[in-house]
C-alpha positions as CSV (number, residue, x, y, z in Angstrom):
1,X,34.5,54.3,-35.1
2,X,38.2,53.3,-35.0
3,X,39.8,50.1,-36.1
4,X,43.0,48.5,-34.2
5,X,44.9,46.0,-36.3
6,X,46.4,43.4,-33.7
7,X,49.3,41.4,-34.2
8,X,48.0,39.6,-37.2
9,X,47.4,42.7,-39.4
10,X,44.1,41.5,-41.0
11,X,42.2,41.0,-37.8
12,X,41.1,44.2,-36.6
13,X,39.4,45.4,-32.6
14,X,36.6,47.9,-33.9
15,X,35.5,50.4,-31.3
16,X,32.5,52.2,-32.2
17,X,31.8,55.9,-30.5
18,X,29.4,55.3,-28.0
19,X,27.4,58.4,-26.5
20,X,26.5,58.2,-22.7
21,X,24.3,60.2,-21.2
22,X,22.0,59.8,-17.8
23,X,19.7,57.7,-19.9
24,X,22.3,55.0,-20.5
25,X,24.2,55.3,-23.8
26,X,23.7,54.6,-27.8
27,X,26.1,53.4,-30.5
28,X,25.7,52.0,-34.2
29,X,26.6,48.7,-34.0
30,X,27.0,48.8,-37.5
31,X,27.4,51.3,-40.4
32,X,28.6,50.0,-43.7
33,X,29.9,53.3,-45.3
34,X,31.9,53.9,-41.3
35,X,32.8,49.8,-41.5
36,X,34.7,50.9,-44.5
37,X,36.1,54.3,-43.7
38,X,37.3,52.8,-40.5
39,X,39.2,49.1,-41.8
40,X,39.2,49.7,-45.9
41,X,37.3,46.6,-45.8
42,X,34.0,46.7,-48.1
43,X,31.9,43.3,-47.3
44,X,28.3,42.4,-48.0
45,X,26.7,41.0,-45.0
46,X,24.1,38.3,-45.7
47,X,23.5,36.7,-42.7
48,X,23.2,37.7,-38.3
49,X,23.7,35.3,-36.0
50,X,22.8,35.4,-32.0
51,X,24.2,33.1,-29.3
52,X,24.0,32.5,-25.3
53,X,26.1,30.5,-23.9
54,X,27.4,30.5,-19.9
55,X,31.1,31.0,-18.3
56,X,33.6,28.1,-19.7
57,X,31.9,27.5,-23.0
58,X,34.4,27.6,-25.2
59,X,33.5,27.5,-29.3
60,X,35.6,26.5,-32.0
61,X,37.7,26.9,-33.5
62,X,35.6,26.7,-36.4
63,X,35.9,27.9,-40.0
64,X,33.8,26.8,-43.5
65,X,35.3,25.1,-46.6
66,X,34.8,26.2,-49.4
67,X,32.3,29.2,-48.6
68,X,34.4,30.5,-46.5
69,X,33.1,33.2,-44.0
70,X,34.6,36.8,-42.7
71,X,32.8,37.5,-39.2
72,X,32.2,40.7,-37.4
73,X,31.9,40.0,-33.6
74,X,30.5,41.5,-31.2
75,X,28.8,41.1,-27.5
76,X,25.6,42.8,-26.4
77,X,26.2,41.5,-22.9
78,X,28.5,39.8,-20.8
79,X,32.5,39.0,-21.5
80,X,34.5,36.5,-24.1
81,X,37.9,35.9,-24.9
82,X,37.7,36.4,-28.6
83,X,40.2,34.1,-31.0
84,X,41.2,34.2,-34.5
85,X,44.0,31.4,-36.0
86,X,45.5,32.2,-39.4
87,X,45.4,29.4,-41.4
88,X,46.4,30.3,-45.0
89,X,48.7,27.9,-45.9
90,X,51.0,30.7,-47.7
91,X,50.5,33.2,-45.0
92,X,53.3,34.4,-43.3
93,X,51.4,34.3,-40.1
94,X,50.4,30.6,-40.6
95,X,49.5,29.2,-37.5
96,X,49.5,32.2,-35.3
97,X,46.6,33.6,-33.4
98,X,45.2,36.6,-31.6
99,X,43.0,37.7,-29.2
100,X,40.7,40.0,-27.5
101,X,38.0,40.8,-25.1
102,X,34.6,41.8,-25.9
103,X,31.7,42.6,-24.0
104,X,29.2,44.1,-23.2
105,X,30.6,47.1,-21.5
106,X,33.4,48.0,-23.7
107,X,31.0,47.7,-27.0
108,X,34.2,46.2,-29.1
109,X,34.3,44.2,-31.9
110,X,36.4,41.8,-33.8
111,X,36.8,41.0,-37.7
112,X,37.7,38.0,-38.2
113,X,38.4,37.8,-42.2
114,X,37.7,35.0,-44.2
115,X,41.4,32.2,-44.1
116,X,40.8,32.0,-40.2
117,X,39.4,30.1,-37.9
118,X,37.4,31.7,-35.3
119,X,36.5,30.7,-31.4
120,X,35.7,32.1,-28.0
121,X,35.2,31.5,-24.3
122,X,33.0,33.1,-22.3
123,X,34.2,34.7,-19.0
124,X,31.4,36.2,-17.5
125,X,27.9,34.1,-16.2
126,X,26.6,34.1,-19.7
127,X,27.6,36.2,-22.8
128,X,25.0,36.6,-26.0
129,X,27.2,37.0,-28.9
130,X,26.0,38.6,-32.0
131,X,27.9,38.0,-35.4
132,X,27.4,39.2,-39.2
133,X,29.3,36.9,-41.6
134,X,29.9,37.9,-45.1
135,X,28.3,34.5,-46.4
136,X,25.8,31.9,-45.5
137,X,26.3,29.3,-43.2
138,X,26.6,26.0,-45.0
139,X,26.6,22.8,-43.0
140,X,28.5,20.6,-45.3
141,X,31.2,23.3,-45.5
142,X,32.3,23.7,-41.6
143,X,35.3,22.6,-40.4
144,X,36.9,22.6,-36.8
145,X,40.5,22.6,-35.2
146,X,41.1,22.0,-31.5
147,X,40.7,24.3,-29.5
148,X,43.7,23.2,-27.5
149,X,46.3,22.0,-30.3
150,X,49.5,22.1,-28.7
151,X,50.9,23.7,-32.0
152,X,48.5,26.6,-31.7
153,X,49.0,26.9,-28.0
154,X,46.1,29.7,-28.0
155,X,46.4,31.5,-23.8
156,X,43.1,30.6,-23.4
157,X,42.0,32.6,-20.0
158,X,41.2,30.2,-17.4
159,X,37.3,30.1,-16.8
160,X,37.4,27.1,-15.1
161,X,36.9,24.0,-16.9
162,X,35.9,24.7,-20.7
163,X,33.1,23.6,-21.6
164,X,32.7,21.9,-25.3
165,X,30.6,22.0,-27.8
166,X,30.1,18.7,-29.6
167,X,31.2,20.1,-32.8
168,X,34.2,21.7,-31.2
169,X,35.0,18.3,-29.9
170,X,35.1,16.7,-33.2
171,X,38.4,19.1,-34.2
172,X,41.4,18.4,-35.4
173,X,45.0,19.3,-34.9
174,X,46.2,22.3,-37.3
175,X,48.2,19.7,-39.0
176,X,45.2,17.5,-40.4
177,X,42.8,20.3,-41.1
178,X,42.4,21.3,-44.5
179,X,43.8,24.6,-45.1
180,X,43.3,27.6,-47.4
């Protein structure tokens, strides 16, 4: 397994070894003692989350308050445009973003510590996204920013029209979220 820090140092593209052969290929998705070899990042797990969405839906961006959550990423088929915002008030990389492709085929991941705010778009037909997060998701505690705040201006790749979640609708621009 390696880990790639991108332009904002804590987010990281993890690329596990994957072995092909002519019965297809096999990887660990996860391995906590490689996890931390790999990042120096030690994080308990608690909860796996799995979802399908089709080309232009576009989640997030999305973060919880208080309970915040750290997210490992990753696509078991299918393509995404992968986001992370920085929005730790005292961060020197307040306000900035990154991102990355995942899918299927190149068996990447993303970790998306906790003090961001996390989204994606899918670019292929449909994309199932699997997610560990390193607490529990708590209703009352989810926020949203828009996905297209101006102030942001995230490059989102152009899958046509995005499609919107109703909870990514309800976000806010970066300067009347609340903010770690």
């Amino acid at each position: 397994m390696t880990a790639t820090r991108l332009a904002l140092p804590e987010v990281m593209v993890i690329e596990p070894k994957v072995f092909h052969d002519s019965r297809g290929f096999l990887y660990e998705a996860f391995n906590a003692a490689d996890f931390a070899m790999a990042t120096g990042i030690v994080r308990e797990f608690v909860q796996d989350n799995h979802s399908r969405s089709r080309r232009g839906v576009l989640r997030g961006l999305h973060y919880q308050m208080p309970n915040p959550q750290g997210k490992l990423v990753s696509v078991v088929s299918g393509e995404i445009f992968d986001v992370a915002v920085d929005i730790r008030r005292n961060s020197p990389n307040f306000g900035q973003w990154v991102g990355a492709t995942l899918s299927g085929e190149n068996h990447r991941q993303m970790w998306v510590p906790e003090g961001f705010a996390h989204g994606f778009v899918v670019m292929s037909e449909t994309a199932d996204v699997l997610y560990k997060t390193t607490d529990y998701y708590h209703p009352e505690s989810e926020h949203c920013i828009r996905w297209d705040d101006a102030d942001l201006a995230v490059a989102w790749p152009d899958p046509g029209v995005p499609l919107i979640m109703a909870s990514s609708r309800l976000g806010v621009p970066l300067s009347q979220a609340q903010l770690f």
